[in-house]
C-alpha angles and dihedrals in degrees: 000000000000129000089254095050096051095045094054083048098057091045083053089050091041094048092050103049077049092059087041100052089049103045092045080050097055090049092054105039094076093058114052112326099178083058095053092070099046095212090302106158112223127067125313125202131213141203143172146092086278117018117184121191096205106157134054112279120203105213131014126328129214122178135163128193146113090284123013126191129185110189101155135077118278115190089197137044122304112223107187135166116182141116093261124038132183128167107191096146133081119273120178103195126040139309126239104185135177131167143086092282132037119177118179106195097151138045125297104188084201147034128308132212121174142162118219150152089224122012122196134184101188125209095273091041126117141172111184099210128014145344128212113177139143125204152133083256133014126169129185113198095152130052133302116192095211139342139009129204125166146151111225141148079219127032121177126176116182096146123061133287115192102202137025132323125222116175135172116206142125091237134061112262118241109230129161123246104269095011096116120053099196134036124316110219118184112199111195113206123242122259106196111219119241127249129283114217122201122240103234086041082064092046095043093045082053092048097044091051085047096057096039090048094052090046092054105042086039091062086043081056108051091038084055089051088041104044102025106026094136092053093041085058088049103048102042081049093078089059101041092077097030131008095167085066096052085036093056085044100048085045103050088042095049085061099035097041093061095047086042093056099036081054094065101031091074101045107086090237101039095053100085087045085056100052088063092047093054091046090049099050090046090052085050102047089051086052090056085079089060094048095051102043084061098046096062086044086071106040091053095042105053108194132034112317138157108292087224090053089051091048105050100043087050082047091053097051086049107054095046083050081053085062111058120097113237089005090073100071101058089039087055098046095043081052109055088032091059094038093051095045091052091052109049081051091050083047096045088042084058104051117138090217092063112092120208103041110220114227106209125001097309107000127107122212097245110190115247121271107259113223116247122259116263126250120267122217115221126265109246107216120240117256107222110243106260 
């Protein structure tokens, strides 16, 4: 057997006595947990939905589950994480604690810290030395030996604390008069200001996008002109004799396209159809630039004139237009509507099921009138020589 089979073989055998021990765990915790570990000294670990550390432990605990509870004696530390936490028992080391709720009703010999939505010492609760915690409300009704220092958004002493208090916290605590023996300090946390941006930043950072924004579309322009011109003249004919047409049509097809895709987004065979068709449509609506940068090229030079000139003058008009706050709605969406109207006529004007094509916006290609043949004379026929 090689080195690699056998090694794949003993993590299979490790990751399943894993999922063994702890399933076997969780079964037992709910019963009698203090009698699982038989007064063995060491740690002891627990599992399950609900754990209930019942009987005395000799050594440290650690248990994770939706609700801990820890009611025995434990002669270590207890190390939890659950929703529900509550210590009644005795413990005589410390206390690691983590979960939504965290509820001290017996005696902890050490420290405690302990991370928690709601934190709760109760009356009969006590810690012998310190607490460290942070929560959105902690309350300490019981004892604590020494110091206390915790981040809240509410923060209520009404026990004792021995020593000082140090609290961070954007509200005033509320302590009882003689419930700390030492100093109260409040931290308040540090809210950074925002920014201020200058004016004429704001104004340069504008400018700067503008430029480079009618840099970058000009040179899509006049590549257009230079590479397409022929398309460019088909496409913004559809919207020289009438734009309402090619508007109606853009329209209507910017609310159906994306139901129609959607539609078949979500159906097992369509989805790969749909993936084109998203591609497709995308393709189109950033065309739509091109077209109508054209298209205003036109309508301001009257005439013949370079398919690049009229491009990039259209293209000009239309970026600053672009610009403009507020404007520029109503410049984008006249935009894409127009341009996708144009070109799903220049696309229906060049079906190949349609029989006749149309050359121009409403004239049909008609084949050329054939001469007709030229009279014969006819063939006299050759008298044989006599």
């Amino acid at each position: 057997m090689s080195v690699r089979s056998r090694t794949v073989r003993l993590f299979a055998a490790a990751a399943l006595a894993g999922f063994a021990i702890l399933g076997t765990g969780g079964a037992a915790l709910p019963s009698s947990a203090g009698a699982a570990v038989n007064g063995a000294s060491g740690p002891h670990f627990y599992a399950g939905a609900t754990v209930d550390v019942s009987g005395p432990v000799d050594g440290d605990v650690y248990a994770a589950g939706q609700t801990v509870t820890v009611s025995g004696d434990v002669t270590g530390d207890v190390i939890a994480a659950g929703q529900t936490i509550i210590i009644s028992g005795k413990v005589d080391g410390n206390v690691r604690l983590a979960g939504q709720t965290v509820s001290i009703t017996g005696d902890v010999a050490r420290s405690g810290t302990i991370f928690a939505s709601t934190v709760d010492v109760a009356d009969q609760g006590t810690v012998g030395t310190d607490i460290v915690a942070t929560g959105t409300s902690i309350r300490i009704a019981g004892n604590v030996g020494r110091d206390l220092l915790v981040s809240a958004t509410d923060l209520t002493i009404d026990g004792s604390v021995g020593g000082d208090v140090t609290y961070t916290s954007a509200n005033t605590a509320h302590i009882s008069n003689g419930a700390v023996s030492g100093t109260v300090q409040h931290v308040e946390p540090q809210t950074r200001p925002a920014p201020q941006i200058s004016p004429w930043a704001g104004v340069l950072a504008w400018f700067l996008g503008a430029l480079y924004a009618l840099i970058a579309l000009s040179i899509v322009t006049v590549a257009a002109g230079l590479l397409i011109p022929r398309t460019l003249d088909r496409v913004t004919d559809r919207l020289m004799p009438s734009p309402w047409r090619a508007l109606l049509v853009g329209f209507v097809a910017a609310i159906a396209m994306p139901f129609a895709l959607l539609f078949l987004l979500v159906t097992v065979i369509g989805a790969p159809l749909a993936l084109a068709g998203i591609l497709i449509w995308t393709v189109l609506t950033l065309a739509t630039f091109v077209f109508g940068a054209h298209y205003l090229g036109r309508l301001i030079l009257r005439g013949s004139h370079h398919p690049v000139l009229t491009s990039f003058v259209g293209g000009v008009i239309l970026i600053v237009g672009l610009q403009i706050p507020i404007l520029n709605v109503l410049v984008w969406i006249a935009m894409v509507l127009f341009g996708l109207g144009a070109e799903l006529l220049e696309l229906y004007r060049q079906r190949p099921w349609g029989g006749a094509r149309m050359v121009g916006p409403a004239q049909p290609v008609v084949a050329a009138p054939t001469a007709p043949p030229a009279p014969t004379e006819p063939v006299q026929p050759v008298q044989p020589p006599v």
